[in-house]
C-alpha positions in Angstrom: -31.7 -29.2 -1.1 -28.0 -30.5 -0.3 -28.0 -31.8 -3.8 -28.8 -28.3 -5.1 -26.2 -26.7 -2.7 -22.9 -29.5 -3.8 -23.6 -28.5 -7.3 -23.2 -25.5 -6.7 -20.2 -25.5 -4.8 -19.0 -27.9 -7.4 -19.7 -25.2 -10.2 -17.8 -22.4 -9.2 -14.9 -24.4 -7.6 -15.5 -24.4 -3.7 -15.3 -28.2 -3.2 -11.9 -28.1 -1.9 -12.8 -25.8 0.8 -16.2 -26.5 1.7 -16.3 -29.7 3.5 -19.2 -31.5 1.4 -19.0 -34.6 3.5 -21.0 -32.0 6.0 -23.5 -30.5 3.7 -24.2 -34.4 2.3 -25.2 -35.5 6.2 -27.5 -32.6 6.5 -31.2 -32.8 6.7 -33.6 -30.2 5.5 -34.1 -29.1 8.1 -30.3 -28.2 9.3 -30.2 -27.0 5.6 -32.5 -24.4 6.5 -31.5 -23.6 9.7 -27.6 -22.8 8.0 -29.1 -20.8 5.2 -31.7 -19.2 7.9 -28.5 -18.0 10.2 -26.6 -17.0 7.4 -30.0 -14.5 6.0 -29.8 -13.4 9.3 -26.1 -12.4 9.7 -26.6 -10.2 5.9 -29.6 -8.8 7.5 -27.7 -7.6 10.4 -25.2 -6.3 8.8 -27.3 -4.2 6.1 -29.2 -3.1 9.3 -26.0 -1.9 10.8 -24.6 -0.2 7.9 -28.1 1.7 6.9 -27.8 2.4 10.1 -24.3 4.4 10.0 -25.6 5.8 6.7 -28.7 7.2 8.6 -26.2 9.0 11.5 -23.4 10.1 9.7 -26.0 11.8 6.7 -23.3 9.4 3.7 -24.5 7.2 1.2 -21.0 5.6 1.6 -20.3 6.2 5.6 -16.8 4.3 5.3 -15.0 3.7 1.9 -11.7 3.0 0.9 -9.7 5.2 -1.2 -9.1 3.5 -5.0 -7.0 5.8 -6.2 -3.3 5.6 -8.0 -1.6 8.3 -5.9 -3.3 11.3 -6.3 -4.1 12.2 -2.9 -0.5 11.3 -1.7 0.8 11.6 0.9 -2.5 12.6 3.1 -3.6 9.6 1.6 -2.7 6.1 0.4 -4.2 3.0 -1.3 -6.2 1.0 0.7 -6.7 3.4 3.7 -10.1 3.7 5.1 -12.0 6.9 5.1 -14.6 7.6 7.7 -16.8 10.2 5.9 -20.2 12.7 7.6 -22.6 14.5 5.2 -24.6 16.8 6.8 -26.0 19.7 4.9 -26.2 22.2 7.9 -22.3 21.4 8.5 -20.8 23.6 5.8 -17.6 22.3 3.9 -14.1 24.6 3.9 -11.1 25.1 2.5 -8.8 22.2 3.7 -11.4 19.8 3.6 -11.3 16.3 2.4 -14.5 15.4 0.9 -15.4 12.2 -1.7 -17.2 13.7 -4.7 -19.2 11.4 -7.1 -19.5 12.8 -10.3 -22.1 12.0 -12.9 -19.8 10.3 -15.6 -17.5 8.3 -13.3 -18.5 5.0 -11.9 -15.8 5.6 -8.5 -15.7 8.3 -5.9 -13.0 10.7 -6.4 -11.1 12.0 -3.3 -10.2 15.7 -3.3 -9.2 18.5 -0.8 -11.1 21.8 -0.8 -8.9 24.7 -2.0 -11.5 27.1 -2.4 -15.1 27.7 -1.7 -17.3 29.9 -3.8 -20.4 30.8 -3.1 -22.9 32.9 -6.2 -25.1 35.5 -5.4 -28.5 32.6 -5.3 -26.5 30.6 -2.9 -25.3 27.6 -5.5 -21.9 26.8 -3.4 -18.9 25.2 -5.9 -15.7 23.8 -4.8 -12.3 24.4 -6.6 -9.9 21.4 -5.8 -6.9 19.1 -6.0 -5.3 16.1 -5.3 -2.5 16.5 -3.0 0.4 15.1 -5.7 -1.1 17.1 -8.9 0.4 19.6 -10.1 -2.7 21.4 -11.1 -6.1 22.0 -9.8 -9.1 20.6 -11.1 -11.5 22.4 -13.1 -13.9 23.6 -10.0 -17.2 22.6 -11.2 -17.9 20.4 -8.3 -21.1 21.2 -6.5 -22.5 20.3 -2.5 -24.8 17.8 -4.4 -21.6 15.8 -6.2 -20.2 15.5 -2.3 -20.5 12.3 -1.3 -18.9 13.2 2.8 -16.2 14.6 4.2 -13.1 13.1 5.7 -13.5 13.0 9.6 -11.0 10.2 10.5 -9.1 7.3 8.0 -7.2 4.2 8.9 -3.9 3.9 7.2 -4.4 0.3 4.7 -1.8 -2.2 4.9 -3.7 -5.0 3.1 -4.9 -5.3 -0.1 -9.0 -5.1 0.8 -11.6 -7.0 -1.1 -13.2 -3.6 -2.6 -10.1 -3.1 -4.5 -9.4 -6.5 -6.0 -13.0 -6.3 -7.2 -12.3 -3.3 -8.5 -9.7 -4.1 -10.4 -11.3 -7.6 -12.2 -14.6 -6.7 -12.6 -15.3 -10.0 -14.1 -14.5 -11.5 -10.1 -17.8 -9.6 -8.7 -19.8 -12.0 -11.0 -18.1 -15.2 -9.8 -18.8 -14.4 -6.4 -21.8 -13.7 -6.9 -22.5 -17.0 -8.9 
């Protein structure tokens, strides 16, 4: 099993950080017990994120914004929204909310301008980024809204989400 593990690290160019002296001294035994810990950090962690998903009513309870500008200055790259979903909380004007839309692979973040409502109850948003000049076509329905904005921590380093964002090829080296 330690074999399998330095050919690994060998093939996707970790040798030089992982100290393979380490892994070679290792029994089976201790080789299960690190992989074992490590299973058991991810599974805390997906436990503790399903469980913010499951109390703030988001798919995406924190995410941090992507965007080139658009929602400047309220927001920057890299900052960290803190978003709640819940249906019987409506959404106003002044509003940030993240909206997914069908045809775009990342979260757009918007501020309410205007909420319409129809006479069946079918609720759309009109809305714009804070730096356009012009709003957006107002299409967007509750079930595009992703959460709302309730707090955000201003990004001064260059997090992981957006460097795999920008080199998608990077996602599949990690992953390797």
């Amino acid at each position: 099993m330690a074999i399998m593990a330095m050919d690994v690290i060998h093939r996707i160019g970790l040798a030089s950080i992982i100290p393979l002296d380490n892994i070679k001294r290792m029994d089976k035994w201790q080789m299960f017990y690190h992989v074992f810990k490590f299973g058991m950090i991810m599974i805390s962690a997906l436990m503790l994120w399903k469980g913010l998903m499951v109390w703030t009513g988001s798919e995406s309870p924190i995410v941090v914004v992507l965007s080139d500008g658009s929602m400047e200055p309220a927001y920057f790259r890299c900052d960290k929204m803190f978003l709640t979903n819940i249906e019987e909380d409506p959404i106003h004007a002044g509003d940030t909310c993240v909206f997914k839309i069908k045809d775009r692979e990342i979260p757009i973040v918007r501020r309410i301008l205007m909420v319409n409502e129809d006479l069946e109850g079918n609720v759309t948003f009109l809305t714009k980024g804070e730096s356009n000049q012009i709003n957006d076509d107002g299409s967007l329905r509750r079930s595009d809204v992703t959460g709302r904005a309730r707090g955000f921590v201003p990004g001064d380093t260059y997090p992981v989400t957006i460097v795999m964002n920008d080199n998608p090829k990077l996602i599949y080296f990690v992953l390797a």
